[in-house]
CHARMM-style PDB file with segment names, atoms N, HN, CA, C and O in Angstrom:
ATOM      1  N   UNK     1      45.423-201.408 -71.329  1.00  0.00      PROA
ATOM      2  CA  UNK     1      45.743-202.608 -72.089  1.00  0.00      PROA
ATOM      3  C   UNK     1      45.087-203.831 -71.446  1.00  0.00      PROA
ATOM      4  O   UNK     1      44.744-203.893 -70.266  1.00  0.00      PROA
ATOM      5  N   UNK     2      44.919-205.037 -72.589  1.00  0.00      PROA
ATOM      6  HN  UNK     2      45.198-204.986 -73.548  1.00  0.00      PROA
ATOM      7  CA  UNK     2      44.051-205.935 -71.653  1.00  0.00      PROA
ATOM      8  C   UNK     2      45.557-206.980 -71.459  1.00  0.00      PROA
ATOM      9  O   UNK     2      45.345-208.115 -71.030  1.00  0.00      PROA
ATOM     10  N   UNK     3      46.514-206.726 -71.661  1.00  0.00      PROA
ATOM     11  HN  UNK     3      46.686-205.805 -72.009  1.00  0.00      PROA
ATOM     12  CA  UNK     3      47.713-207.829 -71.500  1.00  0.00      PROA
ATOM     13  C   UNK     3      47.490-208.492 -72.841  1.00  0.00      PROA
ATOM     14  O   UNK     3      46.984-208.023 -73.861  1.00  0.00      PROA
ATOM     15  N   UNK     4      48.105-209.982 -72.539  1.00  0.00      PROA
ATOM     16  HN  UNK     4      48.516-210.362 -71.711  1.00  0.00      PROA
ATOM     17  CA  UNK     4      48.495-211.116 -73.575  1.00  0.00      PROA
ATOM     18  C   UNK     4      47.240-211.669 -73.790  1.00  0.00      PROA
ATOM     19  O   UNK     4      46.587-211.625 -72.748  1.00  0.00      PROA
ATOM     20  N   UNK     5      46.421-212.348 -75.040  1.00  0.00      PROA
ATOM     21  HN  UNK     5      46.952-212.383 -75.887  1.00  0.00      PROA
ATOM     22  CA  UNK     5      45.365-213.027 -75.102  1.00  0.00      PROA
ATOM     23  C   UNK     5      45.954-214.534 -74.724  1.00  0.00      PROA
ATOM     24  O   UNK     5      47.088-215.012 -74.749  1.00  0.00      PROA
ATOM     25  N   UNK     6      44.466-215.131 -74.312  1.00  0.00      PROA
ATOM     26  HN  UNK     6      43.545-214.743 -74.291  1.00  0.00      PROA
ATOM     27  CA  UNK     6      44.643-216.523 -74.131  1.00  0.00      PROA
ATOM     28  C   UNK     6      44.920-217.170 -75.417  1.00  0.00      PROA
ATOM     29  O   UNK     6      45.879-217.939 -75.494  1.00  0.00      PROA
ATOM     30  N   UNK     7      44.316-216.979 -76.245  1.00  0.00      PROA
ATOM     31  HN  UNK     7      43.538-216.354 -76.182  1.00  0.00      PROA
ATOM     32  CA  UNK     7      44.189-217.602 -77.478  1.00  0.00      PROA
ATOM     33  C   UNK     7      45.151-216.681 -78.806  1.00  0.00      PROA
ATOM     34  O   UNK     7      45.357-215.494 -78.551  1.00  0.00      PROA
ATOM     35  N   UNK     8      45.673-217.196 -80.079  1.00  0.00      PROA
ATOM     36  HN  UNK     8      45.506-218.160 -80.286  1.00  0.00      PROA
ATOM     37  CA  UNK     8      45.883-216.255 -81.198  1.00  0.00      PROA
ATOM     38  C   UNK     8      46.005-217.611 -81.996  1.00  0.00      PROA
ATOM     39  O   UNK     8      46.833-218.514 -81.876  1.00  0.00      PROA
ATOM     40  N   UNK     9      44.534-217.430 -83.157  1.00  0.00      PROA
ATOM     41  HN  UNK     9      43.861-216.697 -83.254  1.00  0.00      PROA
ATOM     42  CA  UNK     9      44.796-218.094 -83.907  1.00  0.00      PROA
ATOM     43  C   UNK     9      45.467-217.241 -85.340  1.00  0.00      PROA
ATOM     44  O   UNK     9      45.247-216.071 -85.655  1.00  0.00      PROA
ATOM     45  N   UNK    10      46.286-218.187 -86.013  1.00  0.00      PROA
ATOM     46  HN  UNK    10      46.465-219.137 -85.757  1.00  0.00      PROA
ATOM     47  CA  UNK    10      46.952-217.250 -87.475  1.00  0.00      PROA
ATOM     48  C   UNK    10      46.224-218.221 -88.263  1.00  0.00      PROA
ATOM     49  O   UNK    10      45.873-219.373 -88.009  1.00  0.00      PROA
ATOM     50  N   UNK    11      46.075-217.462 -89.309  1.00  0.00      PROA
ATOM     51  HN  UNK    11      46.360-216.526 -89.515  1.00  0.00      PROA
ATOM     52  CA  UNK    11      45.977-218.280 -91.266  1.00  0.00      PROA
ATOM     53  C   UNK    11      45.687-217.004 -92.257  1.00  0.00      PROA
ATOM     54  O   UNK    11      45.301-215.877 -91.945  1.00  0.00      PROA
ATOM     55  N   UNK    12      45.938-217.438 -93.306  1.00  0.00      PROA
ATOM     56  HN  UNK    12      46.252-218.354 -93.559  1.00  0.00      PROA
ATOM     57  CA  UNK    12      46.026-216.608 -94.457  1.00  0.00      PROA
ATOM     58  C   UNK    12      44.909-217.227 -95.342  1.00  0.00      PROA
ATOM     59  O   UNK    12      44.652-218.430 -95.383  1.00  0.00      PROA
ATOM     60  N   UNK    13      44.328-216.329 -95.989  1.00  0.00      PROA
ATOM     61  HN  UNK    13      44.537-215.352 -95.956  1.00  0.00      PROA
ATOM     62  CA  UNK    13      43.340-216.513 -97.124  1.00  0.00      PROA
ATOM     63  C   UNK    13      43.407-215.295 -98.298  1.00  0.00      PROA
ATOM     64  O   UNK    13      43.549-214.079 -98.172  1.00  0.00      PROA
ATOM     65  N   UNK    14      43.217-216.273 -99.669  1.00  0.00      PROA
ATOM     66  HN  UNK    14      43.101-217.261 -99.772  1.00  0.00      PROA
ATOM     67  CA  UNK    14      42.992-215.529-100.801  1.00  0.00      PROA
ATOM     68  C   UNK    14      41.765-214.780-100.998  1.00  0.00      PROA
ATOM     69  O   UNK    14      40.725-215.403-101.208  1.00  0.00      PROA
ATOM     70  N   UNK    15      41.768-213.365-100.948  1.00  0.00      PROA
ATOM     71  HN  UNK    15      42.613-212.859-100.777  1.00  0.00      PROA
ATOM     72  CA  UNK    15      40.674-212.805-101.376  1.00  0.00      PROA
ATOM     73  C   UNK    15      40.665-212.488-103.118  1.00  0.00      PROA
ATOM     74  O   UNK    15      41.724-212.374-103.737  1.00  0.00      PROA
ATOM     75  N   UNK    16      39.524-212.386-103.678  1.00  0.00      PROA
ATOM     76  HN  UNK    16      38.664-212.478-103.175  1.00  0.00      PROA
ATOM     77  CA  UNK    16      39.736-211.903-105.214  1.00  0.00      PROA
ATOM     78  C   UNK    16      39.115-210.876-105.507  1.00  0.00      PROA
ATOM     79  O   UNK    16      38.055-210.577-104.956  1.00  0.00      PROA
ATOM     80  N   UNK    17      39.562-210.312-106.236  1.00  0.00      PROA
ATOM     81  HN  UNK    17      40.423-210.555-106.683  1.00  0.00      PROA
ATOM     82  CA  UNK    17      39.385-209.143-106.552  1.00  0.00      PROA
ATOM     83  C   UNK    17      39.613-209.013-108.249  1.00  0.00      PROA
ATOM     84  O   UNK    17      40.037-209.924-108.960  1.00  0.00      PROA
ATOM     85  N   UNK    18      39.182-207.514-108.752  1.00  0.00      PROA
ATOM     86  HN  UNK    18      38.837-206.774-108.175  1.00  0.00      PROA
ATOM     87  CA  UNK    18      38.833-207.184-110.076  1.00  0.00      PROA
ATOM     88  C   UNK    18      39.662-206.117-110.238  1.00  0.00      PROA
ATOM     89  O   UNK    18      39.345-205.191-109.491  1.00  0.00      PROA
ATOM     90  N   UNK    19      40.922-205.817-111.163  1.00  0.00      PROA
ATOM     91  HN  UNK    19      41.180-206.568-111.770  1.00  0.00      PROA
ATOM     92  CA  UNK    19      40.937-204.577-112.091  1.00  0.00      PROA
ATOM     93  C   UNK    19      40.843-204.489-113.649  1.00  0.00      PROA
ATOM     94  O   UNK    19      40.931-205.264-114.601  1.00  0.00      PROA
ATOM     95  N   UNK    20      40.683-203.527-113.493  1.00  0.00      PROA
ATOM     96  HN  UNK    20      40.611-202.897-112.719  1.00  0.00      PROA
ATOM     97  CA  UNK    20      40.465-202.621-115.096  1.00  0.00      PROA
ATOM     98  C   UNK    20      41.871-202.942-115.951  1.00  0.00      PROA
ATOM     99  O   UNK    20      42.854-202.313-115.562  1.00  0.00      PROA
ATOM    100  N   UNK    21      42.049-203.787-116.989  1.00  0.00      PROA
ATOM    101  HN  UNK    21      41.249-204.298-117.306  1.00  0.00      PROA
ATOM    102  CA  UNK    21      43.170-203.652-117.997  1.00  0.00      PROA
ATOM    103  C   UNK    21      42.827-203.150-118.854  1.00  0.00      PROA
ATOM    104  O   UNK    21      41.768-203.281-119.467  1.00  0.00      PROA
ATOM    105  N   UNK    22      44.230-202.070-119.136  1.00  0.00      PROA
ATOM    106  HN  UNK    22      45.090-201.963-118.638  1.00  0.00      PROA
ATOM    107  CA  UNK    22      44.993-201.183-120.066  1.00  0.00      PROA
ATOM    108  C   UNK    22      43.782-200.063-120.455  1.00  0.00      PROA
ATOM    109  O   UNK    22      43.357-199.704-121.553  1.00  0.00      PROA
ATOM    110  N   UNK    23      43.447-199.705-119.205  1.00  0.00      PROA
ATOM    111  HN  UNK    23      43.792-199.996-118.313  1.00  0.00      PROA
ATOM    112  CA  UNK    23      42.570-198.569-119.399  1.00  0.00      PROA
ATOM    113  C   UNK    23      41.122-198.668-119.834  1.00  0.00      PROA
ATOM    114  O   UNK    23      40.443-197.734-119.407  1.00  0.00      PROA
ATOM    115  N   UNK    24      40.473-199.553-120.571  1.00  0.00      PROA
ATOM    116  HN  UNK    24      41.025-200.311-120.918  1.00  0.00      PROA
ATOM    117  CA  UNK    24      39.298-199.999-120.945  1.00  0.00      PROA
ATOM    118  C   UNK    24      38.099-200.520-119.614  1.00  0.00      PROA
ATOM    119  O   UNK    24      38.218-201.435-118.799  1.00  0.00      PROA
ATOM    120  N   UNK    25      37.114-199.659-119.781  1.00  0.00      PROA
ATOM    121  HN  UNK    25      37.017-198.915-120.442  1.00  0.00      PROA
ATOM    122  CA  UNK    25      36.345-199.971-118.789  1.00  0.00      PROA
ATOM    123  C   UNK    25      35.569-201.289-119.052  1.00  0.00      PROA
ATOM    124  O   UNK    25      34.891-201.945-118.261  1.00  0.00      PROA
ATOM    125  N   UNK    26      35.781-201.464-120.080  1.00  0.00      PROA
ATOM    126  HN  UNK    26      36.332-200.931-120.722  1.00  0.00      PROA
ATOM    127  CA  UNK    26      34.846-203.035-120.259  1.00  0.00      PROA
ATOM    128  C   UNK    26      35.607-204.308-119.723  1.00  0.00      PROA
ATOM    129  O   UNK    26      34.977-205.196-119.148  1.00  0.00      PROA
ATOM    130  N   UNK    27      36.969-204.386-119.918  1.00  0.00      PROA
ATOM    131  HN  UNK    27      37.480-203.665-120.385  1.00  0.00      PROA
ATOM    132  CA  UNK    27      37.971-204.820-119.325  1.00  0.00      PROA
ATOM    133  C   UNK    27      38.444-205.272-118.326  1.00  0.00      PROA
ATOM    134  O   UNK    27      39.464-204.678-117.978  1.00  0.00      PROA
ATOM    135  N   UNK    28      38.019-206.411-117.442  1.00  0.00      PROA
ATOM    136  HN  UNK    28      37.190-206.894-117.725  1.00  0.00      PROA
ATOM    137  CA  UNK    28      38.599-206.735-116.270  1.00  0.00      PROA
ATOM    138  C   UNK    28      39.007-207.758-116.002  1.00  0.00      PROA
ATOM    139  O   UNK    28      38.327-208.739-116.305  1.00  0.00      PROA
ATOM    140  N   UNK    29      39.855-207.875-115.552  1.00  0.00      PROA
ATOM    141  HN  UNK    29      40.407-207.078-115.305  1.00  0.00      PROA
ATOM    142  CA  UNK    29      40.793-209.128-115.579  1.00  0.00      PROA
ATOM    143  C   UNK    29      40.857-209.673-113.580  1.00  0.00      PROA
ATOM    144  O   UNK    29      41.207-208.910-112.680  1.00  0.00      PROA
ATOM    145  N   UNK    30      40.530-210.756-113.440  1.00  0.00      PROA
ATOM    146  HN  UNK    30      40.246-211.376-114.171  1.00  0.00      PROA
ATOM    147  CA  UNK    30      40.061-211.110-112.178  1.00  0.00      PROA
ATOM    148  C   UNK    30      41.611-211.642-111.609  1.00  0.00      PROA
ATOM    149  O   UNK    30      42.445-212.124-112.375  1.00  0.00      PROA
ATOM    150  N   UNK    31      41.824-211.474-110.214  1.00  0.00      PROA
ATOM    151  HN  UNK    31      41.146-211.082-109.592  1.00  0.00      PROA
ATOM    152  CA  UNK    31      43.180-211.651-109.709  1.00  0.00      PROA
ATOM    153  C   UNK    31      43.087-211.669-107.823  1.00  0.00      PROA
ATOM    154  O   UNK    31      42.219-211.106-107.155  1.00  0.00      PROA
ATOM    155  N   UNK    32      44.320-212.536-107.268  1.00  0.00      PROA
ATOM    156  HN  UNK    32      45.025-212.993-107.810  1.00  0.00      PROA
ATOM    157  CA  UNK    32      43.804-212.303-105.658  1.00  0.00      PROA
ATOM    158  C   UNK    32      44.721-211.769-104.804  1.00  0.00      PROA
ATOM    159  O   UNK    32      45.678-211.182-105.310  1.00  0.00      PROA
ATOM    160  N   UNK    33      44.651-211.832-103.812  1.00  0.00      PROA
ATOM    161  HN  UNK    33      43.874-212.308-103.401  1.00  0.00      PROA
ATOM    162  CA  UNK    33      45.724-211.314-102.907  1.00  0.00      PROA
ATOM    163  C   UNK    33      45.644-211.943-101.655  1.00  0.00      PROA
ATOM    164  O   UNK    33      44.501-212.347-101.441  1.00  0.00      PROA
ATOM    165  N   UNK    34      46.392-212.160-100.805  1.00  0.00      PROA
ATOM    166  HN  UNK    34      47.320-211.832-100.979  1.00  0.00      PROA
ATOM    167  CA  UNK    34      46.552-213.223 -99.677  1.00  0.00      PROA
ATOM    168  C   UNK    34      46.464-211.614 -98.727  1.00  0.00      PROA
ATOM    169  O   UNK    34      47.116-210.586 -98.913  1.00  0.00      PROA
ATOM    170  N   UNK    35      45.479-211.892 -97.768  1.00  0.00      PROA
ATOM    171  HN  UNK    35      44.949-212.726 -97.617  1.00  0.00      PROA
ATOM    172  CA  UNK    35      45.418-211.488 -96.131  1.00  0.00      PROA
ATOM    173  C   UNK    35      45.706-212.455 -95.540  1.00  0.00      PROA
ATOM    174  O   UNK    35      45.443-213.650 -95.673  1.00  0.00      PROA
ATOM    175  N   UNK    36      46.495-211.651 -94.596  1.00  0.00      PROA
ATOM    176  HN  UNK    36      46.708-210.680 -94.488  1.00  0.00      PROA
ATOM    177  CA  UNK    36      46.688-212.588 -93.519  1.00  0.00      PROA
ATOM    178  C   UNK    36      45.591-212.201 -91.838  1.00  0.00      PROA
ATOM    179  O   UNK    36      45.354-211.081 -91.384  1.00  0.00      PROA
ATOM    180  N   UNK    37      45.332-212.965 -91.516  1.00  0.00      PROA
ATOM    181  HN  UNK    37      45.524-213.874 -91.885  1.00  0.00      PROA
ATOM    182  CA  UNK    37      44.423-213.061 -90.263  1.00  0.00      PROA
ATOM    183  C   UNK    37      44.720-213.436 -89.373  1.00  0.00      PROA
ATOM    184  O   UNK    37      45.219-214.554 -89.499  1.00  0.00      PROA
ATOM    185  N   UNK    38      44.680-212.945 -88.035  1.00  0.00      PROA
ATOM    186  HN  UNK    38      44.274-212.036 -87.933  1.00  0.00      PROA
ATOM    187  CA  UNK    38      44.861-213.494 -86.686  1.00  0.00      PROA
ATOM    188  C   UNK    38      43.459-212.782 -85.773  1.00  0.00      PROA
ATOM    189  O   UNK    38      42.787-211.753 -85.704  1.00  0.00      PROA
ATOM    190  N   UNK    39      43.600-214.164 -85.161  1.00  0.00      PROA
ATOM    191  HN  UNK    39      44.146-214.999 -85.217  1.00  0.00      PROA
ATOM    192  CA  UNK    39      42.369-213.742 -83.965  1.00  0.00      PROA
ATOM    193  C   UNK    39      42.273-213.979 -82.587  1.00  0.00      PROA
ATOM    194  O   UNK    39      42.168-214.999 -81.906  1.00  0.00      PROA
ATOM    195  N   UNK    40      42.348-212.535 -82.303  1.00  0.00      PROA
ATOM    196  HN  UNK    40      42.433-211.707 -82.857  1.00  0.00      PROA
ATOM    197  CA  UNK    40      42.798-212.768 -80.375  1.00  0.00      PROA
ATOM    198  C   UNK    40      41.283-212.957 -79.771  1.00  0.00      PROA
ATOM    199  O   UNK    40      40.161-212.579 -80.109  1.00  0.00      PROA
ATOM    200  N   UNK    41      41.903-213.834 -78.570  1.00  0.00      PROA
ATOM    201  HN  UNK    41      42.814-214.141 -78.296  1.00  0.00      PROA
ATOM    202  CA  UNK    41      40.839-214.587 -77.955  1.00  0.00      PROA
ATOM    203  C   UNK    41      40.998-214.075 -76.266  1.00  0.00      PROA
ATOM    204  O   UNK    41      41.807-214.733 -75.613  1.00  0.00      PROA
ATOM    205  N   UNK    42      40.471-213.254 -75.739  1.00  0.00      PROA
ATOM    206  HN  UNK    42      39.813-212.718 -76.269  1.00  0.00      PROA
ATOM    207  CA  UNK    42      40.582-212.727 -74.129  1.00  0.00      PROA
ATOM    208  C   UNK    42      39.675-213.177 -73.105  1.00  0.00      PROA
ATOM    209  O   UNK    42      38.485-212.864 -73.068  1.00  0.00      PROA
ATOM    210  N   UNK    43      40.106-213.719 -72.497  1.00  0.00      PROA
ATOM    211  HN  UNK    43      41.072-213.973 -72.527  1.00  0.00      PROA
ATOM    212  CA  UNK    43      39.335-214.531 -71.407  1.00  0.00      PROA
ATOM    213  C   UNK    43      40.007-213.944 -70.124  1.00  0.00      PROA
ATOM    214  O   UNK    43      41.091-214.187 -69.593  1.00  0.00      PROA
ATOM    215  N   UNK    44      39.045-213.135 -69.825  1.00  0.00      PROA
ATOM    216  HN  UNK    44      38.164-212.938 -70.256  1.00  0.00      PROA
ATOM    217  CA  UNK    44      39.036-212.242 -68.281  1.00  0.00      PROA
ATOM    218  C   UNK    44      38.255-212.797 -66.665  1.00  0.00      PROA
ATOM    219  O   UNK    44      37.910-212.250 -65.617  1.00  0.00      PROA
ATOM    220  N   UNK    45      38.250-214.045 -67.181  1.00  0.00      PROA
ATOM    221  HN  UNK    45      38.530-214.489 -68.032  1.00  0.00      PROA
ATOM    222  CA  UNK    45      37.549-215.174 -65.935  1.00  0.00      PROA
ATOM    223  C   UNK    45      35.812-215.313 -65.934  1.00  0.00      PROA
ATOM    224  O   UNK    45      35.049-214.989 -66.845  1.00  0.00      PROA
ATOM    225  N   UNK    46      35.535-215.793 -64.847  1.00  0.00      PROA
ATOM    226  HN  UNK    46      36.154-216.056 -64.107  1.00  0.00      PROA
ATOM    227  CA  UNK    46      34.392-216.573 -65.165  1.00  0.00      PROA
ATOM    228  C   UNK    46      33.030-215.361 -64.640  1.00  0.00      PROA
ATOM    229  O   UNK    46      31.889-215.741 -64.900  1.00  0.00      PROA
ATOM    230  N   UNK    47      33.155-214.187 -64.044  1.00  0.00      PROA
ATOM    231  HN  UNK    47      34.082-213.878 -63.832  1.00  0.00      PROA
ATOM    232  CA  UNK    47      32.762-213.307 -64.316  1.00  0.00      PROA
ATOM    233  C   UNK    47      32.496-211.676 -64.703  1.00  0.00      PROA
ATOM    234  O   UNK    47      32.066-210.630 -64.217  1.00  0.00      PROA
ATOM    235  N   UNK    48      33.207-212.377 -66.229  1.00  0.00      PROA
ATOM    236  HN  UNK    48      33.556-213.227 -66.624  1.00  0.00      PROA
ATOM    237  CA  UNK    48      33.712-210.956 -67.164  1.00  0.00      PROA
ATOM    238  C   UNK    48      33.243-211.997 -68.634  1.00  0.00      PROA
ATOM    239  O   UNK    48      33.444-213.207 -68.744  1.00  0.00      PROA
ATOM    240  N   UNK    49      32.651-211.179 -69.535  1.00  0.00      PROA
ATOM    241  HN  UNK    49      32.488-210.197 -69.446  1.00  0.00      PROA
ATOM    242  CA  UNK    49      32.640-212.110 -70.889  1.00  0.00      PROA
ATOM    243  C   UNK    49      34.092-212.035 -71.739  1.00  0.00      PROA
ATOM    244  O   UNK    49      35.010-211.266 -71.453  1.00  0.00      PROA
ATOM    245  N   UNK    50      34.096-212.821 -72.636  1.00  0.00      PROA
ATOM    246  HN  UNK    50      33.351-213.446 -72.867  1.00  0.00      PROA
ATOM    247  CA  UNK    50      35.516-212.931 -73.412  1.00  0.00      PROA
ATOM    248  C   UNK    50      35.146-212.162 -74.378  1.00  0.00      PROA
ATOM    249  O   UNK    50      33.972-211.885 -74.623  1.00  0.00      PROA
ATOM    250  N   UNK    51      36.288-211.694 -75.099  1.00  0.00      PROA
ATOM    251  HN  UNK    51      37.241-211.919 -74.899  1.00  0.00      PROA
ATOM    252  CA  UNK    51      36.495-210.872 -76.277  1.00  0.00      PROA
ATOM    253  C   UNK    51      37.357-211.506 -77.162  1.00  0.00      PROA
ATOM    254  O   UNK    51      38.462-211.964 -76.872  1.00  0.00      PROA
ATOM    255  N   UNK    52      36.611-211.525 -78.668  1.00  0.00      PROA
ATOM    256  HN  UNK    52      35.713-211.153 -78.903  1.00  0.00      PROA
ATOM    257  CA  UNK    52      37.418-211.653 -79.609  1.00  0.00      PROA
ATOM    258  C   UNK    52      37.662-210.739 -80.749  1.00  0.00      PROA
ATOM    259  O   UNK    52      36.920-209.927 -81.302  1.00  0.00      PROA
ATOM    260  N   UNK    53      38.866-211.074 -80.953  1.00  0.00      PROA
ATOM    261  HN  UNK    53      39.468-211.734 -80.504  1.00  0.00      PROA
ATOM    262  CA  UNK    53      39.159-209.180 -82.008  1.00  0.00      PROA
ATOM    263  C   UNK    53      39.976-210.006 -82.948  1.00  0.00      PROA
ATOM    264  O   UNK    53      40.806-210.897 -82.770  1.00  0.00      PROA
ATOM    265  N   UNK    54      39.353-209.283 -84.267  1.00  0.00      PROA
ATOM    266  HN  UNK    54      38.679-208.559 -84.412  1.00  0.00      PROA
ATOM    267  CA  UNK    54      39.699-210.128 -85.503  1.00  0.00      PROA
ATOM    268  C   UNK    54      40.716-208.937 -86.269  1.00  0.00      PROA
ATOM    269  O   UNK    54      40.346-207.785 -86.498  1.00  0.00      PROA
ATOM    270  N   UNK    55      42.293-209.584 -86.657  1.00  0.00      PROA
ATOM    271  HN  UNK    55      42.594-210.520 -86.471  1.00  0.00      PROA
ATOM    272  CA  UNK    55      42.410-208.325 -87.497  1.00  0.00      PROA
ATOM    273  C   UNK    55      42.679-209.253 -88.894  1.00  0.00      PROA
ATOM    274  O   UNK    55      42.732-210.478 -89.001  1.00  0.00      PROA
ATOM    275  N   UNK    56      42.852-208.022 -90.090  1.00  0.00      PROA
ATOM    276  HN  UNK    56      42.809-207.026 -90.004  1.00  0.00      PROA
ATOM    277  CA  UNK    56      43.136-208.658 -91.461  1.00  0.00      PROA
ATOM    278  C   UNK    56      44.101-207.484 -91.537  1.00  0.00      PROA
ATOM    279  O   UNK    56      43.949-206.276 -91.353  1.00  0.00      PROA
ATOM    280  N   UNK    57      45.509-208.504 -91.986  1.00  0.00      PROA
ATOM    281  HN  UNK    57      45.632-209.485 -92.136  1.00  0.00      PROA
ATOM    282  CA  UNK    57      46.350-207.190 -92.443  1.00  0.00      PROA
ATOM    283  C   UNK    57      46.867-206.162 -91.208  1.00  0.00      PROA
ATOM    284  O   UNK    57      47.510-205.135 -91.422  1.00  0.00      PROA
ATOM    285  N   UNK    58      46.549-206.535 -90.167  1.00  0.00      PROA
ATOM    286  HN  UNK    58      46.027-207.370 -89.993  1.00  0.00      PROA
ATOM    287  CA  UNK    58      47.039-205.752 -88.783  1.00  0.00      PROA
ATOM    288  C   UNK    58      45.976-204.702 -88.800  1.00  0.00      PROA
ATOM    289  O   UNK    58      46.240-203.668 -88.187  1.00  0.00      PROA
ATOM    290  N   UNK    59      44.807-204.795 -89.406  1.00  0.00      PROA
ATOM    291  HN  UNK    59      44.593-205.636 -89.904  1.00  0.00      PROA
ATOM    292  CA  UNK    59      43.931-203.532 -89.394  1.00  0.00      PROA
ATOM    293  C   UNK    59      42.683-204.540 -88.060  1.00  0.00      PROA
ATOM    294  O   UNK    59      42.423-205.738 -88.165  1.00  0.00      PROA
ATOM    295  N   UNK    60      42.220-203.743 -87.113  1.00  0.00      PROA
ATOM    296  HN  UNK    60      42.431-202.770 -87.028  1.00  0.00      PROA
ATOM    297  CA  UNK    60      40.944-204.569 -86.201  1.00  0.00      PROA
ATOM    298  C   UNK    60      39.951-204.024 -87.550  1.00  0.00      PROA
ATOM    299  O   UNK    60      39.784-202.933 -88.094  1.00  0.00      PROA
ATOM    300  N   UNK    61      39.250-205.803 -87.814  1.00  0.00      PROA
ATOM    301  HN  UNK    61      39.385-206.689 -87.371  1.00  0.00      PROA
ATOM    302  CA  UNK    61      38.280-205.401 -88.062  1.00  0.00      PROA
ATOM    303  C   UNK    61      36.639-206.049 -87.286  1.00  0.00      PROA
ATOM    304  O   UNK    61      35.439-205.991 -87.553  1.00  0.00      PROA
ATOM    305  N   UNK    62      37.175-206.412 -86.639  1.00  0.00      PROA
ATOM    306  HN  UNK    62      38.150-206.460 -86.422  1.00  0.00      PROA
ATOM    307  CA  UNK    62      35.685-206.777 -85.551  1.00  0.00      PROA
ATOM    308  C   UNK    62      36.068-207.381 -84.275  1.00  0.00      PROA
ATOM    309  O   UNK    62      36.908-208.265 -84.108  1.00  0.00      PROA
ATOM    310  N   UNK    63      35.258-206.724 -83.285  1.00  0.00      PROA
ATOM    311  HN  UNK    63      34.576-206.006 -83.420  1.00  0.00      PROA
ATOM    312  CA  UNK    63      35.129-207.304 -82.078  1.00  0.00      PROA
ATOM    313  C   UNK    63      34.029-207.877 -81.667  1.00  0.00      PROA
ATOM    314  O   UNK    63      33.021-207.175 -81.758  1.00  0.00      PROA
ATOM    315  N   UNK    64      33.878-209.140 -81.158  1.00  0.00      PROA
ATOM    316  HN  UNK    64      34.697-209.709 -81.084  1.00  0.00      PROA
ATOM    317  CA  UNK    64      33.372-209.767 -80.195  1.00  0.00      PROA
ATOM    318  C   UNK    64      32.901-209.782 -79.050  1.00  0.00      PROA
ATOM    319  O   UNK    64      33.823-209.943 -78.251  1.00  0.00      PROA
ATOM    320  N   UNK    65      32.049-209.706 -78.615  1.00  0.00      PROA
ATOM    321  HN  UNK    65      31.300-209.575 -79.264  1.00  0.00      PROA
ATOM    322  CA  UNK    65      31.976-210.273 -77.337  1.00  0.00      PROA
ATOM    323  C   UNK    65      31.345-211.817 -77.068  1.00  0.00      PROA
ATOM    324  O   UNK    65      30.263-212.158 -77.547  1.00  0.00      PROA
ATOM    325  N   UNK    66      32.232-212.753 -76.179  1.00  0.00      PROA
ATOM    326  HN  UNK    66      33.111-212.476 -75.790  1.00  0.00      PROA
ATOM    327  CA  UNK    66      31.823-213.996 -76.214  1.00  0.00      PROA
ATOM    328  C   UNK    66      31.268-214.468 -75.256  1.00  0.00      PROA
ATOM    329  O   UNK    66      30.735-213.573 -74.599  1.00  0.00      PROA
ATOM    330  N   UNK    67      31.047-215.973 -74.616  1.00  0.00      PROA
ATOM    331  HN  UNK    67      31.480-216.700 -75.149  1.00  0.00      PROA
ATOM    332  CA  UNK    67      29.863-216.157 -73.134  1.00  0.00      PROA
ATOM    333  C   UNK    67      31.342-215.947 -72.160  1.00  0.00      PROA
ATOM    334  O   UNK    67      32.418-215.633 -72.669  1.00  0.00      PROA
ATOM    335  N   UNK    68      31.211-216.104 -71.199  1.00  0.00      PROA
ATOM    336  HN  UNK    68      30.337-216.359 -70.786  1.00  0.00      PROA
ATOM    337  CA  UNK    68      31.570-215.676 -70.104  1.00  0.00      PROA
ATOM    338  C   UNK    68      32.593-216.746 -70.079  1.00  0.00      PROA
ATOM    339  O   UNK    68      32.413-217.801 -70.686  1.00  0.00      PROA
ATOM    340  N   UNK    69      34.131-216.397 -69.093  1.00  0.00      PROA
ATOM    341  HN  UNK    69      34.277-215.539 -68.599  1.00  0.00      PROA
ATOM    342  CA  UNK    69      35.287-216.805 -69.230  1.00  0.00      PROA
ATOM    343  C   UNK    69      35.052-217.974 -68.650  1.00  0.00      PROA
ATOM    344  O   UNK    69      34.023-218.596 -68.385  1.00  0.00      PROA
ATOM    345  N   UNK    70      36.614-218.233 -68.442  1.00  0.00      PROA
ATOM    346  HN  UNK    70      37.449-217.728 -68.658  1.00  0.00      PROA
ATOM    347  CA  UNK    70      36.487-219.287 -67.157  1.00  0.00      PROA
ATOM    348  C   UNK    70      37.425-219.290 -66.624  1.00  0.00      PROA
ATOM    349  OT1 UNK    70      37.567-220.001 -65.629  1.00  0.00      PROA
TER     350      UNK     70
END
């Protein structure tokens, strides 16, 4: 484990998205859904680089590597 991050930023954003109404493929009716996002920020000192790890929805979807701690 790397412990507690220095940093966690939160916010939520609307993504949009498309489905198919009442079965008709020509049919789509446009609509969104709120993710929520947080992003840990790890700062392991001034010689180790920082890491940032992005999740949406509690899923990681990218890591970082950032310049060097402090």
């Amino acid at each position: 484990m790397c412990g507690d991050p220095a940093q966690v930023d939160h916010k939520s954003v609307f993504k949009g998205i498309a489905t198919a109404v009442g079965g008709q493929q020509n049919s789509v009716a446009n609509a969104s859904v709120e993710i929520q996002i947080e992003v840990w920020t790890y700062n392991f000192g001034p010689n180790k680089l920082m890491q940032r790890i992005r999740f949406e929805d509690g899923v990681i979807v990218r890591i970082e590597s950032l310049g060097y701690g402090y």
